[in-house]
C-alpha positions in Angstrom: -92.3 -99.2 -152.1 -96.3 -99.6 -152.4 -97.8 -99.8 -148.5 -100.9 -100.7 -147.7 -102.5 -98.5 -144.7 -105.4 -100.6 -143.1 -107.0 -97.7 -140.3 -110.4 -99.0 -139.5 -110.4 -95.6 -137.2 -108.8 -93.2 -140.3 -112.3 -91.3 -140.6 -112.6 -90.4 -137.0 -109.0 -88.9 -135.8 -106.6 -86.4 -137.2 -103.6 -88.4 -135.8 -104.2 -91.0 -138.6 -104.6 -88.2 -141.4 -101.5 -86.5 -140.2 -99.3 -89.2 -140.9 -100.7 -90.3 -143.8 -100.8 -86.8 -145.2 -96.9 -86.8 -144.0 -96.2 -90.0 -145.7 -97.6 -88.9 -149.0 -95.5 -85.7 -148.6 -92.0 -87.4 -148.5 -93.3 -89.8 -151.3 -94.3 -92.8 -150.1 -96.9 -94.4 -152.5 -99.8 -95.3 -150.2 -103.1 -96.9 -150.6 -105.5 -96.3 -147.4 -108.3 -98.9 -146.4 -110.9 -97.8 -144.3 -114.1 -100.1 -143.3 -116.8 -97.8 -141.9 -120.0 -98.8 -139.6 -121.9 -96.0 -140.7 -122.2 -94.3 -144.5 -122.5 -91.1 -143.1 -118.6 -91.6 -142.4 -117.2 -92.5 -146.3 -115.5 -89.4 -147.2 -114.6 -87.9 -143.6 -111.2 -86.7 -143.1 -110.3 -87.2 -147.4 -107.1 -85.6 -148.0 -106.1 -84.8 -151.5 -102.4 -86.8 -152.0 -99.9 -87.1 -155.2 -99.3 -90.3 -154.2 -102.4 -91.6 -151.5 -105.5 -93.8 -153.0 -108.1 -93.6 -150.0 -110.3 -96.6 -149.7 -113.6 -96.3 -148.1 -115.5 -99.3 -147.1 -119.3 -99.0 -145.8 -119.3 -102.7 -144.7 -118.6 -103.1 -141.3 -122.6 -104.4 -139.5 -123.6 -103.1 -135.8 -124.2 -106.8 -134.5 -120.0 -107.0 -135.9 -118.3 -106.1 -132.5 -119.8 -109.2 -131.1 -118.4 -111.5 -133.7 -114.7 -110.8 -134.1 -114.0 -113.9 -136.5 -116.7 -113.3 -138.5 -116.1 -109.9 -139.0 -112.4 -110.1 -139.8 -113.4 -112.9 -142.8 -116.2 -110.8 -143.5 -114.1 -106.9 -143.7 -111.1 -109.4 -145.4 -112.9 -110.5 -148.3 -114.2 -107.2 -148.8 -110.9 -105.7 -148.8 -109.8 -108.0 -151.4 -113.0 -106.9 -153.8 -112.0 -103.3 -153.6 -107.9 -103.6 -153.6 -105.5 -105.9 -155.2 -103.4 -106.4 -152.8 -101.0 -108.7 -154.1 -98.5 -106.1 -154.9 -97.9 -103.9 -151.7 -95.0 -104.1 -150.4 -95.9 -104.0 -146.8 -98.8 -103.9 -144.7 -99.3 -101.1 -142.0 -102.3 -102.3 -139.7 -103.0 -99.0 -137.1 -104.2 -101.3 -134.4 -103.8 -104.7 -133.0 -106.3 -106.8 -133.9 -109.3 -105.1 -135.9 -106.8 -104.0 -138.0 -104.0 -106.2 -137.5 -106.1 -109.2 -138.3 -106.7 -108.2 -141.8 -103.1 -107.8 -142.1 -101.9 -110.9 -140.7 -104.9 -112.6 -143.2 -103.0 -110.6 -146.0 -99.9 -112.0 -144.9 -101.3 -115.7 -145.1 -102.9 -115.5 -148.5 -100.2 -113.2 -150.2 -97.0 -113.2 -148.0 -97.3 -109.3 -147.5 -95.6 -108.4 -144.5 -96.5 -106.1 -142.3 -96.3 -104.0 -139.1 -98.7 -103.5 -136.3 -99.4 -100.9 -133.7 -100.6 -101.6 -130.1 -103.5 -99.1 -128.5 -105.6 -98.7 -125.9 -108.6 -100.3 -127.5 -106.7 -103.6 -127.6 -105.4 -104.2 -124.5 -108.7 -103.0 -122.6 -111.1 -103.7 -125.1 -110.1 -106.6 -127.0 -107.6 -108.0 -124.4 -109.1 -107.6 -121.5 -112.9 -108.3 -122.5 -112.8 -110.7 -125.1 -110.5 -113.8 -124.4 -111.7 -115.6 -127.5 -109.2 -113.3 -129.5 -106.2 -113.8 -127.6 -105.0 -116.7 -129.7 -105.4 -114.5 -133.4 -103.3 -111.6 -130.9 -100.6 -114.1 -130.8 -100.3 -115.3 -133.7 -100.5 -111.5 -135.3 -97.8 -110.5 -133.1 -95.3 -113.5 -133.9 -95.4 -112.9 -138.1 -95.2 -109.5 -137.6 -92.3 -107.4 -138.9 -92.5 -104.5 -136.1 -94.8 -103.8 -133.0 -95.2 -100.2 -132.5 -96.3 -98.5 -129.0 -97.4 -95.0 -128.7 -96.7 -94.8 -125.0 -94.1 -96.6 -122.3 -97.6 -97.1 -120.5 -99.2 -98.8 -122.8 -96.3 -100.9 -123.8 -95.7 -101.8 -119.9 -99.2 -102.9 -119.4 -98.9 -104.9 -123.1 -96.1 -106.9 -121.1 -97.6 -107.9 -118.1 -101.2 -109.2 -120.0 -101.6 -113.0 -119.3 -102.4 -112.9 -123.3 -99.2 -112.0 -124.1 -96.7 -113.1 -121.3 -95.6 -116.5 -122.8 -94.3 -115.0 -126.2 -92.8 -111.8 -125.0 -89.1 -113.0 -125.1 -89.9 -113.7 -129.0 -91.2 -110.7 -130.0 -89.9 -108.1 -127.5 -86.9 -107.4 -130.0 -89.6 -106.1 -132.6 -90.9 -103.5 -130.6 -91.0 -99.9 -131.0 -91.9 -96.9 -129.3 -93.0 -94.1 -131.5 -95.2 -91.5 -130.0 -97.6 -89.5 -132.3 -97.0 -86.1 -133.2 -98.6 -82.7 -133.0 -99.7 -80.0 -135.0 -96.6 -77.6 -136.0 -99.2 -74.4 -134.9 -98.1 -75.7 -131.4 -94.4 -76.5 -132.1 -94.0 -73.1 -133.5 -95.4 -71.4 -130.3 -93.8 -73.0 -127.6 -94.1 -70.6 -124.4 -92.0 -71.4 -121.5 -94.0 -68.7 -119.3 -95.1 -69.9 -116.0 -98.6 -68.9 -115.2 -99.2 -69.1 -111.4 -103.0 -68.2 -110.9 -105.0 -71.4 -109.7 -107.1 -71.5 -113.1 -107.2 -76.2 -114.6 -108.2 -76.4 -117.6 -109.5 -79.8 -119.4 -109.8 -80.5 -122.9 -111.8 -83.3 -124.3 -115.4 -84.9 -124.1 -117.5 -86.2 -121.5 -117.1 -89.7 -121.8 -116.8 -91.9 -118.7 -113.6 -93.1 -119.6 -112.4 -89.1 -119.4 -112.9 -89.1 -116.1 -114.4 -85.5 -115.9 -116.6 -86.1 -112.9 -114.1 -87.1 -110.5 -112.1 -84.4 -111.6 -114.9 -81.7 -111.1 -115.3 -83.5 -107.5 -111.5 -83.1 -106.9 -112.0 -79.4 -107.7 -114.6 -78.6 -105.5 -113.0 -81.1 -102.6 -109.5 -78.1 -103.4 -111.6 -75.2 -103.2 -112.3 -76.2 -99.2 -108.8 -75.9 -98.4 -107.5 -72.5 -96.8 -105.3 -70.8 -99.7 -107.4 -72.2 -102.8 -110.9 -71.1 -102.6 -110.4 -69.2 -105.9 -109.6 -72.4 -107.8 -111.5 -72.8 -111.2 -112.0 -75.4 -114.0 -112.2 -74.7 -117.5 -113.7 -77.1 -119.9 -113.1 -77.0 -123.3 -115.2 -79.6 -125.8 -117.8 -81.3 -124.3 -120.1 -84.5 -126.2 -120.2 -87.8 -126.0 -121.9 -88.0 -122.4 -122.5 -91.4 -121.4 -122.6 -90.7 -117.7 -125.8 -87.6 -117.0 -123.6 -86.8 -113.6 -121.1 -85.4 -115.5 -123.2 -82.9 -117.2 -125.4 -82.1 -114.3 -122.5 -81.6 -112.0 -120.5 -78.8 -114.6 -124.4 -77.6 -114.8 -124.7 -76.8 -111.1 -121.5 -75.3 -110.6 -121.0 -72.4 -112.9 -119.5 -70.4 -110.1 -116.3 -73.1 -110.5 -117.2 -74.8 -113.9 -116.2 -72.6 -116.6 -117.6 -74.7 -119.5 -116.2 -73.1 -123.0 -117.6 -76.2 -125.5 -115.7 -77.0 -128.5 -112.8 -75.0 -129.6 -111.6 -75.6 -133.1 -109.0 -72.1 -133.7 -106.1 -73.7 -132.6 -104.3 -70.3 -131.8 -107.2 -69.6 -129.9 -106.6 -72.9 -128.2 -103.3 -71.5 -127.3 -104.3 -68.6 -126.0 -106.7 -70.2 -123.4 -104.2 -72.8 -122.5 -101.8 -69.9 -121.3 -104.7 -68.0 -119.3 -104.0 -71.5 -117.2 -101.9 -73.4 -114.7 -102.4 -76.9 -115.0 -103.6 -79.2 -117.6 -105.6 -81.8 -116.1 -107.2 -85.1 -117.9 -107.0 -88.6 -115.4 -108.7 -90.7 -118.0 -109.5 -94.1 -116.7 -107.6 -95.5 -120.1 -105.6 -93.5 -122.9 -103.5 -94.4 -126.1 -101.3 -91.2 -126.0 -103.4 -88.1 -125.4 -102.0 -85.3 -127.7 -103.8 -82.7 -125.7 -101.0 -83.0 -122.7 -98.2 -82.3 -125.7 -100.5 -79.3 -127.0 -100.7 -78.2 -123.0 -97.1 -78.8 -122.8 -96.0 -76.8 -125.2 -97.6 -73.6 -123.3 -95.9 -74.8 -120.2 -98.8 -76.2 -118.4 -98.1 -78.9 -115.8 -100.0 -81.7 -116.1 -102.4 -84.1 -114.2 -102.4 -87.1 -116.1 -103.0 -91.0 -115.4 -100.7 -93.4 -113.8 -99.6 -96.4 -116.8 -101.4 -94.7 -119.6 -101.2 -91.7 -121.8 -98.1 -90.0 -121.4 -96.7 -91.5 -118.6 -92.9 -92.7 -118.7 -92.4 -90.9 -121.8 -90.8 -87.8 -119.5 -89.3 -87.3 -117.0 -91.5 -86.3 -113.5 -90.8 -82.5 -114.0 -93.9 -82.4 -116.2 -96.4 -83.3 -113.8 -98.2 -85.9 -111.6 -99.6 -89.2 -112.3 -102.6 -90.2 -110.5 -104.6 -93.5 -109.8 -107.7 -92.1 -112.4 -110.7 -93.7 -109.9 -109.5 -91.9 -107.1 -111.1 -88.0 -106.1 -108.7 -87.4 -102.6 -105.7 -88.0 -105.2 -106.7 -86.2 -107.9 -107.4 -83.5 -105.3 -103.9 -83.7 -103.8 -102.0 -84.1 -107.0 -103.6 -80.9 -108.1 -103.1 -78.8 -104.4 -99.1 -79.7 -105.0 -99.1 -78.7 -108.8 -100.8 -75.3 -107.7 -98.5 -74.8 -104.8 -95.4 -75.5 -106.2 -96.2 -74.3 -110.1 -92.6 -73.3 -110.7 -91.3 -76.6 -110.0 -93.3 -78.5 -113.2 -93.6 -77.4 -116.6 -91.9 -78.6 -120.1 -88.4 -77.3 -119.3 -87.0 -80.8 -120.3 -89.5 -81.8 -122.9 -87.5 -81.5 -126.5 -90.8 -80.9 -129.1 -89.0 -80.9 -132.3 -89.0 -85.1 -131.4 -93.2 -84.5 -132.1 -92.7 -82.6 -135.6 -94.4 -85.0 -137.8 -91.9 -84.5 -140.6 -89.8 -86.6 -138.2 -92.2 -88.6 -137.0 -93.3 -89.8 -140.8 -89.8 -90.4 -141.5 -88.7 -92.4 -138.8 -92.3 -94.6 -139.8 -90.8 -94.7 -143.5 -87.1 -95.7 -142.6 -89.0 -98.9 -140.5 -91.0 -100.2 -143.8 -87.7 -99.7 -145.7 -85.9 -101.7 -143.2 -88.9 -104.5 -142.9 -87.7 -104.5 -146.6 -84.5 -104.9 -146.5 -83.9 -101.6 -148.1 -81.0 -99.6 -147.4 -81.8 -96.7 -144.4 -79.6 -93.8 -145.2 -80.3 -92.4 -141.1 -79.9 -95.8 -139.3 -79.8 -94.3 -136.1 -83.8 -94.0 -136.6 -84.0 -97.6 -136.2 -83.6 -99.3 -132.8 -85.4 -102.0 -130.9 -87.5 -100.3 -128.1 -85.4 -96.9 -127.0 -88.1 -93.5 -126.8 -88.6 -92.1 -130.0 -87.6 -94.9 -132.3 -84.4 -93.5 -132.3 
């Protein structure tokens, strides 16, 4: 089995890497495409693999993301200059459409099938703000072997897009819900110790999808109620401001902002995350968000956002889902996680499910099956249960 991994994202997140990396690990021969905006990129995130090619492409142009069709034709026939793809055995395109379209293109010209996964960026990027690509969706979706979903969320929200509605009785029976895994530093260290102070901590940047504004205003809109005046906030990470506000109000507030920057030790990472209560992050929109997991796994409850991220994938003793735009429920959600700390936490979350040993295998048992090659675990295969299996 030769697969073909087209991840026009593989230089810019770990979550990529550590399934490739788990891939190459339990053999699967694996050849790794990766068009790049900027050359700066070509290289980042390289892994050295027995049985992984990686692919870098510095071809994708800035005035690209307003010309979809062009630059699928355009990022396709480069593809085809640097690989020869007629021999994979199956395609794996990492998202929808900017990836996915290559693949279903691949499938046209050479009859490679392939799988596709559904994220964020598609449905409120793609989806939601460019209608002119609902039809290639489609038709990507149909002639593909398996959809994968990273989230319940995400996959209810897939459901109910006008882009999609007509043909979800013929594909529903394809899809698959797979969340992504986390680092084995965490798994290895789960705590179940409840810490009780009234200390949130955030991890992430300061984008205006992260939400961090409203969730410094929450905090400060706590701290006036009789009982939590001693609330603080830590922030860990930091970058990628495109709102000043945010920055200027963690500035001004030092007294309640504890801002920490990056942290890359992930044992130190740990041992903030326990010096904490809650985990909170009410991003406006989110894929997955492996930071609640990492939170998780030191027992933090969580604040996250209502139809993304993490949501449906546990039960409601983990947290509190929140309507992302709104300060007086961010504020409440997190009064009720402070007040009644004992009553959340990751007493019914089972990690071993996030090893990505597990994780790679179940993703390996799917291409054999697109293959018709015999699965010796076929309980990893169903249609859409949690976990793929």
């Amino acid at each position: 089995m030769k697969v073909l991994q087209i991840a026009n994202d593989f230089c810019h997140t770990k979550v990529h890497v550590n399934l490739f990396k788990t891939l190459d690990n339990l053999g699967v021969n694996q050849t790794i495409f990766n068009p790049v905006r900027d050359a700066s990129l070509v290289g980042n995130n390289a892994f050295e693999g027995k049985n992984t090619e990686i692919v870098y492409a510095h071809v994708v142009k800035p005035w690209h993301k307003y010309f979809y069709h062009i630059k699928r034709w355009y990022v396709f026939r480069q593809l085809l200059k640097r690989i020869d793809c007629r021999h994979f055995s199956i395609c794996h395109a990492s998202t929808l459409l900017t990836d996915g379209g290559l693949a279903y293109l691949l499938w046209k010209k050479y009859k490679v099938p392939y799988v596709v996964a559904v994220r964020n960026t598609d449905i409120n990027g793609f989806m939601e703000l460019a209608p002119h690509t609902h039809r290639d969706a489609r038709n990507i979706l149909l002639h593909a072997e398996r959809i994968f979903f990273i989230s319940e969320g995400l996959k209810q929200k897939f459901e109910g897009h006008k882009a999609v509605r007509s043909i979800i009785p013929l594909i529903k029976d394809k899809f698959v819900l797979l969340p992504n895994g986390i680092e084995d530093v965490f798994l290895d260290n789960t705590s179940t110790e409840v810490n009780i102070s009234h200390n949130i901590v955030y991890v992430g940047d300061f984008s205006s999808n992260k939400n961090v504004l409203r969730l410094v205003k929450a905090v400060l809109e706590l701290r006036k109620k009789e009982g939590f005046e001693d609330t603080k906030l830590t922030i860990i990470g930091g970058g990628k401001a495109d709102n000043a506000d945010t920055e200027r109000i963690v500035a001004e507030n030092p007294d309640v902002v504890n801002y920490l920057g990056k942290i890359y030790d992930k044992n130190e990472l740990i041992r903030q995350f326990r010096q904490h209560s809650v985990f909170a992050m009410p991003s406006i929109h989110e894929t997955f968000g492996l930071v609640y997991l990492e939170a998780l796994s030191q027992n933090l409850a969580c604040l996250y956002t209502k139809g993304q991220g993490i949501d449906g994938l546990f039960d409601e003793t983990i947290g509190i889902s929140v309507d992302p735009k709104s300060v007086d429920e961010i504020k409440d959600a997190l009064e009720e996680l402070l007040k009644n700390r004992k009553n959340y936490g990751n007493q019914h979350v089972d990690f071993s499910q996030f090893r990505w040993k597990l994780i790679g295998e179940k993703y390996k048992n799917f291409y054999q099956d697109c293959l018709g090659i015999p699965v010796a675990n076929i309980s990893l295969l169903t249609s859409f249960k949690k976990w793929g299996g």
